[in-house]
C-alpha positions as CSV (number, residue, x, y, z in Angstrom):
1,X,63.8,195.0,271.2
2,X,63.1,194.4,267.6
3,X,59.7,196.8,266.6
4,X,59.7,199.9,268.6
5,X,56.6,202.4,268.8
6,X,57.5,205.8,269.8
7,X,54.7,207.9,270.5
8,X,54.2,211.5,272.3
9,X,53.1,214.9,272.2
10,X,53.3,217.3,269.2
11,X,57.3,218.3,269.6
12,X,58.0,216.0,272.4
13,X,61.1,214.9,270.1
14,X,59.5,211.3,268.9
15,X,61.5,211.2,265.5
16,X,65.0,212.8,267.3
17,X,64.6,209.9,269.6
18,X,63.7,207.4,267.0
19,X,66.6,208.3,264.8
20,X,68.7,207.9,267.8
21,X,67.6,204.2,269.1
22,X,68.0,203.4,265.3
23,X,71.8,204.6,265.6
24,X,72.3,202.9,269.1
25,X,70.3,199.3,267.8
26,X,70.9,199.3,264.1
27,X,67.0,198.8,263.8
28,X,65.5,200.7,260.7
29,X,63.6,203.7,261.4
30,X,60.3,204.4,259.7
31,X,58.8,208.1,260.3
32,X,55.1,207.8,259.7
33,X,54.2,210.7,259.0
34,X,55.9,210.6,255.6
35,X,53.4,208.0,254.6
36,X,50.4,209.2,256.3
37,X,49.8,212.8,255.2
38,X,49.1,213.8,251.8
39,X,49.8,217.4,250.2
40,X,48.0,220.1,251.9
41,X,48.4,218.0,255.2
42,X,45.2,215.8,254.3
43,X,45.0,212.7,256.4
44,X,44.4,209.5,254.8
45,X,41.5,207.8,255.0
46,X,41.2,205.4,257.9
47,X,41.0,202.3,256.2
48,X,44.1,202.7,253.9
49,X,45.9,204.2,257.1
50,X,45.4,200.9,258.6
51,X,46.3,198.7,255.8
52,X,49.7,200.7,255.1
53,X,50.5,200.1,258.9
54,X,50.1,196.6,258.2
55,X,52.3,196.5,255.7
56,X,55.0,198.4,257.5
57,X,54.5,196.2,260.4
58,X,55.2,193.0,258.6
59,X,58.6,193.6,258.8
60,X,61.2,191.7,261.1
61,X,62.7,194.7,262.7
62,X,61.7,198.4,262.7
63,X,61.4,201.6,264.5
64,X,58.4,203.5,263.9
65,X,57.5,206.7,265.0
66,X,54.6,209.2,264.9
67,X,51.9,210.5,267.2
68,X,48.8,211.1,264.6
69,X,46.6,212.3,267.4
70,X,42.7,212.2,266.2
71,X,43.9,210.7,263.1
72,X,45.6,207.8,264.1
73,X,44.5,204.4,264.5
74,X,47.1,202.6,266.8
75,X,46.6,198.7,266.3
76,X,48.2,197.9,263.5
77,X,51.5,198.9,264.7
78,X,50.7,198.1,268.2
79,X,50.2,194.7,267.9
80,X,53.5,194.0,266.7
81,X,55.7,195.7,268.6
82,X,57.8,194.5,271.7
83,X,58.6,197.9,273.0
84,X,57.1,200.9,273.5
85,X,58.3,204.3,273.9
86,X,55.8,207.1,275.2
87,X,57.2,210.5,275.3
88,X,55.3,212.4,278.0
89,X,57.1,216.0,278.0
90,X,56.1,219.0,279.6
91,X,53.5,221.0,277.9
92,X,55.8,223.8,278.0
93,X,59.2,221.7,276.6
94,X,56.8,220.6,273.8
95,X,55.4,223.8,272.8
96,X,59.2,225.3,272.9
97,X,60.1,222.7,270.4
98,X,57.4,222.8,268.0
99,X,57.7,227.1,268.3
100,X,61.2,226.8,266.8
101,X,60.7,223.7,264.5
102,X,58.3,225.2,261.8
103,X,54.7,226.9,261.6
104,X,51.9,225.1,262.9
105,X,48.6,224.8,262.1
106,X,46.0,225.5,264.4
107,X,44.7,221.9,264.8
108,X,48.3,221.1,265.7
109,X,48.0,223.3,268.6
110,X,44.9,222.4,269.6
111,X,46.3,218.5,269.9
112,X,49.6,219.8,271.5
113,X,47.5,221.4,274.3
114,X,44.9,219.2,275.2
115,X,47.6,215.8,274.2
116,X,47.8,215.0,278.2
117,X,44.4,215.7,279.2
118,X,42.8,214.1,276.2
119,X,45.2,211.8,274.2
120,X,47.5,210.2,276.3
121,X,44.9,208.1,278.6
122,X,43.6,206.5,275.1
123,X,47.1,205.5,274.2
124,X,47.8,204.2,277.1
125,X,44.5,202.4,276.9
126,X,45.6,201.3,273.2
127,X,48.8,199.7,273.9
128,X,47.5,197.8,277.4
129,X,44.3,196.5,274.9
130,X,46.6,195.8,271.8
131,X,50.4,195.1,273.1
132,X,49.7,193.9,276.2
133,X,53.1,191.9,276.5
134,X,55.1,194.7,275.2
135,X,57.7,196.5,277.5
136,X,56.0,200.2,278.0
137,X,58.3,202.8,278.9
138,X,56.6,206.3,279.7
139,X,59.0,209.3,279.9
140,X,58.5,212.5,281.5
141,X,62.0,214.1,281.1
142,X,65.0,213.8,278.4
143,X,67.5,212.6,281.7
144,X,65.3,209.5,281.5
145,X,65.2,209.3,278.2
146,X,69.0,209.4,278.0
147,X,68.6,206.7,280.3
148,X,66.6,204.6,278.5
149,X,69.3,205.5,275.5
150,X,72.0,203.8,277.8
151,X,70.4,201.0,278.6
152,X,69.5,200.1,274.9
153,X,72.9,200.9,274.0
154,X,74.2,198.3,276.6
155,X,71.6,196.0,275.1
156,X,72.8,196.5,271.5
């Protein structure tokens, strides 16, 4: 395990969970949404979206986390990784956390509830077209993401 992806719902916990691997593997972590929006929460354009990825990619060894929803273009990070990590909380666990994180914007919302039913078949459809040899590991609860912690710990 040497480039991670974590992706997941709206306040599924993606950068808590990146931060941690980071502290159990020693691998960097890179949040991606610090380079992808712009003031006023403006996307970047496609095209430079991709080529930053690339550039973060290049690296050796790296973390990176960040679901970008309709925003996102995947490849780039997805076809150099070796693991990825797919946070698939509860709707409701999700929507807790993102409540008492910070103010949303409605877009956000809109994402957080439709994620399952509309995003998460096209990531999974990403990462089997562009990391097909990567280990995939989809989540649905924190006692197996704790697990996944412990075994990368063991690994470390």
């Amino acid at each position: 395990m040497k480039r991670v992806v974590v992706l997941g719902r709206g306040g599924a916990g993606k950068s808590t969970a990146a931060i941690r691997l980071g502290q159990l593997t020693g691998l960097p972590v890179i949040e991606l949404d610090k380079h992808f929006w712009r003031p006023g929460l403006t996307p970047m354009p496609v095209a430079e979206w991709i080529q930053a990825q690339r550039i973060l990619a290049a690296e050796c060894e790296w973390i990176m986390d960040g679901d970008l929803g309709p925003h996102d273009a995947l490849a780039p990070r997805l076809e150099r990784a070796d693991t990825i990590v797919i946070l698939d909380f509860s709707l409701i666990r999700c929507a807790w956390r993102a409540a008492r994180r910070s103010r949303e914007r409605a877009d956000f919302w809109w994402w957080l509830f439709t994620w399952r039913r509309r995003s998460r078949s096209g990531l999974l459809d990403a990462v089997s077209k562009s990391a097909p040899n990567a280990d995939l590991h989809v989540l649905r609860t924190p006692r197996e993401l704790r697990q996944f912690f412990a075994a990368a710990d063991v690994q470390a």
